[in-house]
Backbone bond lengths (Angstrom), bond angles and torsions (degrees), N, CA, C in turn:
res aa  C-N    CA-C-N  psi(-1)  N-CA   C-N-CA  omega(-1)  CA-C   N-CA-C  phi
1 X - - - 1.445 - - 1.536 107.52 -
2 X 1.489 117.12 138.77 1.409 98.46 -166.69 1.501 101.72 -93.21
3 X 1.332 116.88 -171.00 1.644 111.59 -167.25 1.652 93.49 -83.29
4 X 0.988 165.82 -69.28 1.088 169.83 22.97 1.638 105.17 135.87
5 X 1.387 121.72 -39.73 1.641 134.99 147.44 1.271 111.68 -70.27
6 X 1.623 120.94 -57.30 1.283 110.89 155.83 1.425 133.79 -15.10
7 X 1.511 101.15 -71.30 1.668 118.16 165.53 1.988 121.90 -37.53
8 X 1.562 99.67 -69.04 1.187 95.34 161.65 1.618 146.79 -25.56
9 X 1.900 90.85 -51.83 1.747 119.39 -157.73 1.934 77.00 -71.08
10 X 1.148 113.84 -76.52 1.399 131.14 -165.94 1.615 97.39 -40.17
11 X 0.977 141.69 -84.14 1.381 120.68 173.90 1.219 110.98 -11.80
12 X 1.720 109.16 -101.93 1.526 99.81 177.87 1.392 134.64 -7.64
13 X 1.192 102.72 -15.28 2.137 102.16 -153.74 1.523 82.04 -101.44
14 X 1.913 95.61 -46.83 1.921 79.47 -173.64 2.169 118.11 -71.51
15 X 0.935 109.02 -16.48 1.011 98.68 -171.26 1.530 115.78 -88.04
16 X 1.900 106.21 -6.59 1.501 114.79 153.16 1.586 91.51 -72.28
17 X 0.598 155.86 -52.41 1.676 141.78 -172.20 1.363 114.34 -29.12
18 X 1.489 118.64 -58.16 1.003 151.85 -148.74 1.662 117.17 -87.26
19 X 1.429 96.48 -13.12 1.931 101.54 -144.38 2.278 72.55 -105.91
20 X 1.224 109.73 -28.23 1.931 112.33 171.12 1.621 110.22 -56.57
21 X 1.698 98.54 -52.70 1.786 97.29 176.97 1.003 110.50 -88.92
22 X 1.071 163.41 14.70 1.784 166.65 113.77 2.069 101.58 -33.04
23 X 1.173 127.41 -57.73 1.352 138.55 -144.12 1.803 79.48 -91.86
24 X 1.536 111.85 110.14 1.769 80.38 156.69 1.954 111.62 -90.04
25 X 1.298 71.72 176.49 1.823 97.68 179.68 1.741 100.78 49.29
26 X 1.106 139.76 -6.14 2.078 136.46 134.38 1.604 85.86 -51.06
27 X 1.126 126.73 -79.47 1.402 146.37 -143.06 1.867 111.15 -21.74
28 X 1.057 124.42 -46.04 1.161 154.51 151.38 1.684 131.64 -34.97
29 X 1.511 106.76 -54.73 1.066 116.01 -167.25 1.571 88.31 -102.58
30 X 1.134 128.61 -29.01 1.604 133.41 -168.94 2.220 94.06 -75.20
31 X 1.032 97.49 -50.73 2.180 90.10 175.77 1.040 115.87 -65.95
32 X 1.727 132.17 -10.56 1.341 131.04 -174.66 1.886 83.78 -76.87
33 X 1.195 107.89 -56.84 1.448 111.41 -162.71 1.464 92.32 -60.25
34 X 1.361 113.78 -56.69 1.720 101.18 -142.41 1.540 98.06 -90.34
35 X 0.767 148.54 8.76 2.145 157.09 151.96 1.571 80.77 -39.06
36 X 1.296 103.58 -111.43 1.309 112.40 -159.25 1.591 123.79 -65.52
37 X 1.304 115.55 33.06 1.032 112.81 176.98 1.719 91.26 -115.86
38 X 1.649 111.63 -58.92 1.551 96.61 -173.12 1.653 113.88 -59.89
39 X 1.631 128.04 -12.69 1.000 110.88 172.46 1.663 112.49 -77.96
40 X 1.221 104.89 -31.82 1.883 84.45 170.04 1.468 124.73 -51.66
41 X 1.314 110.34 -35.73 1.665 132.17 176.37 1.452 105.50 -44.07
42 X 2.050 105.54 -60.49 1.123 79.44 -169.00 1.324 121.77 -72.08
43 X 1.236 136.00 -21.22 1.356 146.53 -176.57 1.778 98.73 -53.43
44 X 0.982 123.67 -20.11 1.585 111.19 -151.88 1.639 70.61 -107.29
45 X 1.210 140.58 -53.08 1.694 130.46 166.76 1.369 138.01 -12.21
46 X 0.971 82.50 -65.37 2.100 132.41 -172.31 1.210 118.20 -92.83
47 X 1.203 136.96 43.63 1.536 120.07 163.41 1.634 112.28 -20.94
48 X 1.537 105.40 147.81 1.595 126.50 159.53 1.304 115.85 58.09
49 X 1.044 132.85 175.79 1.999 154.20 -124.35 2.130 76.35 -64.10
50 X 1.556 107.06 -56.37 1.685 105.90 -155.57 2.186 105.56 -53.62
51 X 1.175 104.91 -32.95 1.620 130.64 -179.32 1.233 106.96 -61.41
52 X 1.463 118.91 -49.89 1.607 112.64 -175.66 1.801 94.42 -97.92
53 X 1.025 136.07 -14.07 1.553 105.66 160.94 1.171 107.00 -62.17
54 X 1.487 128.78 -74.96 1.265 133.11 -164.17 1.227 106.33 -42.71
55 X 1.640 132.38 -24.40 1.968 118.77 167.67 1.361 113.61 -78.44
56 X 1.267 111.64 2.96 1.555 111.51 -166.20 1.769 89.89 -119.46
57 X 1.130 144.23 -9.23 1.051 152.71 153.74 1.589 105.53 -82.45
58 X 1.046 132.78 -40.64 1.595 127.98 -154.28 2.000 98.89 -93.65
59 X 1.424 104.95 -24.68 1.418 132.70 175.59 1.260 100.06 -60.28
60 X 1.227 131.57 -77.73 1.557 152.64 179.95 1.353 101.24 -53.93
61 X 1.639 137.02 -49.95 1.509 125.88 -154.23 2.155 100.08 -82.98
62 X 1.784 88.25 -28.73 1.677 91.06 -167.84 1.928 95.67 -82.58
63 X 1.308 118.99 -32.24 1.835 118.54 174.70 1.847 110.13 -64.86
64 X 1.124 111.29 -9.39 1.419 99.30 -161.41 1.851 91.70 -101.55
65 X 1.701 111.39 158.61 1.249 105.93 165.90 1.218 123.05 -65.90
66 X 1.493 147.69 172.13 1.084 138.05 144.77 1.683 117.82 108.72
67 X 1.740 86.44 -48.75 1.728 109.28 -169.77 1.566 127.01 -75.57
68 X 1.333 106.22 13.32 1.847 120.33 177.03 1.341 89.82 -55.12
69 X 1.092 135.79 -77.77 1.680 143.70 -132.94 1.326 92.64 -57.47
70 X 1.247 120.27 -27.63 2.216 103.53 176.43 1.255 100.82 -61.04
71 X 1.487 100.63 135.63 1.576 101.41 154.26 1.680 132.89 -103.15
72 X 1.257 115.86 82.87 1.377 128.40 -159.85 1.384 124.26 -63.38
73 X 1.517 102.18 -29.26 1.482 112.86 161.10 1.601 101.21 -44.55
74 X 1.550 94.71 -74.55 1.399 98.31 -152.54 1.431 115.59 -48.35
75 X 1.344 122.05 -53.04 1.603 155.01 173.98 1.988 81.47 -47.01
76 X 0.895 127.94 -49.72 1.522 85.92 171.95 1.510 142.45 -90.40
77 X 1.512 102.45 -6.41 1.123 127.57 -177.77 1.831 103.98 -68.66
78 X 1.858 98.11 -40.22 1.455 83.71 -178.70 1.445 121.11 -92.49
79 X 1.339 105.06 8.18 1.869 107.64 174.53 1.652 90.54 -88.83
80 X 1.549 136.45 -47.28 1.315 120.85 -155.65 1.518 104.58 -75.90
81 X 1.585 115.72 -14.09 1.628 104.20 -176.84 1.758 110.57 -139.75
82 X 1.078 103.52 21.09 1.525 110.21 178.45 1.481 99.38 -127.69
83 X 1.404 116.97 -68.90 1.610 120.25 -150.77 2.273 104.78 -101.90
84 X 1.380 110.65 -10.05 1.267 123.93 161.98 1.377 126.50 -82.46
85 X 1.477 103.86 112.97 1.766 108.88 168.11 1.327 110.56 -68.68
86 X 1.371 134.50 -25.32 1.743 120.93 173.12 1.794 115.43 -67.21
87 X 1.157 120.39 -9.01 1.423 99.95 178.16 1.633 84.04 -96.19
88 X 1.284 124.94 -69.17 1.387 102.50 -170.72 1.563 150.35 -43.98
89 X 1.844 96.29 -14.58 1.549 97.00 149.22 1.432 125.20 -76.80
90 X 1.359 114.54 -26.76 1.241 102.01 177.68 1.716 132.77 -80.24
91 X 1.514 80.32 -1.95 1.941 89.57 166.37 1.516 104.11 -98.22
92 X 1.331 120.34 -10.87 1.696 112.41 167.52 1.260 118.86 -77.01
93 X 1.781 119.13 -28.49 1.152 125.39 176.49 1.617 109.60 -70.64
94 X 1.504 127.24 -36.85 1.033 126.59 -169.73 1.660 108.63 -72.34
């Protein structure tokens, strides 16, 4: 998947985040569902150790009250290809 769909998908995901704390009283029953669903997401994103923090972070930020407004998609998208030296070695190696 290139980073750039990546980019896209992850928006989308956060602004399903977002569309639970927008709705009151949905708001609630919509993070039971969507917790552990965007953390599977991110895992299916994210290969390796950096992929399953960020589901175990994205798990916790979408279960907790208050904490929709992070956008975790995005916020990881820009550590794995902006602010991370492991993807950019691995496009030097390629």
């Amino acid at each position: 998947m290139s980073k750039y769909k990546k980019l896209a998908l992850g928006i989308v995901f956060d602004a399903l985040g977002y569309i639970s704390f927008i709705i009151p009283g949905i708001g609630e029953f919509a993070d039971i569902v969507w917790a552990p669903a965007s953390a599977w997401l991110m895992t299916k994103m994210y290969k390796g150790k950096s992929g399953k923090v960020a589901a175990v972070i994205t798990f916790i930020e979408e279960a907790l009250p208050g904490f929709d407004i992070i956008p975790s998609f995005t916020l990881m998208w820009l550590y794995t290809y902006v602010f991370s030296n492991e993807e950019k070695t691995i496009q030097i190696k390629q």
